[in-house]
C-alpha positions in Angstrom: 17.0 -69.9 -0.1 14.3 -71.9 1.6 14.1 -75.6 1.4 11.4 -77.3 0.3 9.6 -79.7 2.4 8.9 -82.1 -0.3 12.7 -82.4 -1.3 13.5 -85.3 1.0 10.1 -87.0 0.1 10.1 -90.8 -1.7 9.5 -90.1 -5.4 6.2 -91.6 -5.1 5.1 -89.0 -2.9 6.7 -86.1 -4.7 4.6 -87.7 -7.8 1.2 -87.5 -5.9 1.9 -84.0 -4.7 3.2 -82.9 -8.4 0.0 -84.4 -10.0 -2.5 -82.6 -7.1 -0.8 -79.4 -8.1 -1.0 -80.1 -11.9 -5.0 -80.7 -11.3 -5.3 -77.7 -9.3 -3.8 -75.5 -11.5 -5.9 -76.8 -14.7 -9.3 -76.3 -12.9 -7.8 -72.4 -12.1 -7.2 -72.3 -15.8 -10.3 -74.0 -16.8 -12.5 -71.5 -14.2 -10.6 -68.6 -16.0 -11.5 -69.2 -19.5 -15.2 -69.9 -18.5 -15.7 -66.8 -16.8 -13.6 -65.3 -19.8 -15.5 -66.3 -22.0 -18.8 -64.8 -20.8 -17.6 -61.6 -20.0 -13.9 -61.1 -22.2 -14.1 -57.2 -21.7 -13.6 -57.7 -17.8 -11.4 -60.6 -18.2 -9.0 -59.1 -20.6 -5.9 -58.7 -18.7 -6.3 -62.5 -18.1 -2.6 -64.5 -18.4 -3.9 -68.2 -18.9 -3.4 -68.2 -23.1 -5.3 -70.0 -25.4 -4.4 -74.0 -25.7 -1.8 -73.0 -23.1 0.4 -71.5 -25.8 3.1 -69.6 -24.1 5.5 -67.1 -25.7 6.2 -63.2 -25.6 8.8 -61.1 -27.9 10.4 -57.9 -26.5 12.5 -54.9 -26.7 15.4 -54.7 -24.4 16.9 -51.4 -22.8 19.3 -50.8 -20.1 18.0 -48.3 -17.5 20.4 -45.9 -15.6 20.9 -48.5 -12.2 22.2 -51.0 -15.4 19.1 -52.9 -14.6 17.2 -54.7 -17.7 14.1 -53.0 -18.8 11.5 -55.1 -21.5 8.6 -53.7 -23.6 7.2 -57.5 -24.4 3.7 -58.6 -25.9 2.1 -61.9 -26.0 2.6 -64.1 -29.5 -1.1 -65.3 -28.7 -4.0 -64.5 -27.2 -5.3 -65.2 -23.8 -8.3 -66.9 -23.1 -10.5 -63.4 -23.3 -9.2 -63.2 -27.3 -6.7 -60.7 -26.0 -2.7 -60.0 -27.1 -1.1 -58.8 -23.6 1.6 -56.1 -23.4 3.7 -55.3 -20.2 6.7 -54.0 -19.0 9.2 -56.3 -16.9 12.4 -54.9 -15.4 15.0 -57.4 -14.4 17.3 -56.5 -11.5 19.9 -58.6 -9.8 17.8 -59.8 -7.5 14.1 -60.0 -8.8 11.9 -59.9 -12.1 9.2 -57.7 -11.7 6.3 -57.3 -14.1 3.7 -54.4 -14.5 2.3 -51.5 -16.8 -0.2 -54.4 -18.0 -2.1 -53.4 -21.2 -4.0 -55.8 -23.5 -5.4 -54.8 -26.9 -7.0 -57.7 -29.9 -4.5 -56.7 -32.7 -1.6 -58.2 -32.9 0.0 -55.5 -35.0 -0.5 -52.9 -32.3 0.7 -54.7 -29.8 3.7 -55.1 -31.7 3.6 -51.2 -32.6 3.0 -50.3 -28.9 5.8 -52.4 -27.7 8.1 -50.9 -30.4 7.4 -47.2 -29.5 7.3 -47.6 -25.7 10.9 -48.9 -25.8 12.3 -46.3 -28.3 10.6 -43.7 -26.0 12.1 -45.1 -23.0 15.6 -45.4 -24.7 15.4 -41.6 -25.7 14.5 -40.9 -22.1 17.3 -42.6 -21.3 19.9 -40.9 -23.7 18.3 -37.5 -22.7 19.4 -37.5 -18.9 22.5 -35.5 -18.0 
């Protein structure tokens, strides 16, 4: 794994560096939910969430390498008034997230999530 430069910095430093960081990534943020605001159609796969609320529920399968698939959606919406839904597979060696969806009810978010997994799982339990 690579080191990180800042490791064998004085705390001070590592404190200056932390708090430039911090700043940058609330004016990202804050740039995000401007521009979705004005347009929240284009903007609705955003992932910066309202009040920076963070959370996601999911259903887990197994896929045939024994790797970790998820069907997860967002507890609360982005900053374009949006409830994400994606897919994330967990291997041994990486997370990787895709299949991005976004739709404003909650309750088909949770119904999508619910009957991609059960989909995927019979896929699953159909192969020879």
């Amino acid at each position: 794994m690579a080191k990180n430069i800042l490791d064998d910095a004085p705390p001070e430093v590592q404190k200056i560096f932390h708090n430039l960081w911090a700043d940058m990534q609330r004016q990202r943020n804050e740039a995000e939910k401007s521009a979705a605001q004005a347009d929240p159609v284009k903007h609705r796969l955003s992932k910066v969430m309202e009040g920076g609320n963070t959370g996601y529920c999911y259903h887990e399968r197994t896929n045939g390498r024994g790797s970790r698939v998820r069907f997860c959606y967002s507890k609360h919406r982005n900053v374009a008034g949006y409830f994400l839904i994606w897919r994330e597979i967990e291997t041994a060696r990486s997370v990787k997230r895709d299949q991005w969806d976004a739709t404003t009810s909650k309750a088909c978010a949770v119904r999508t999530v619910a009957e991609l997994a059960e989909a995927f799982g019979a896929k699953q339990r159909a192969r020879p």
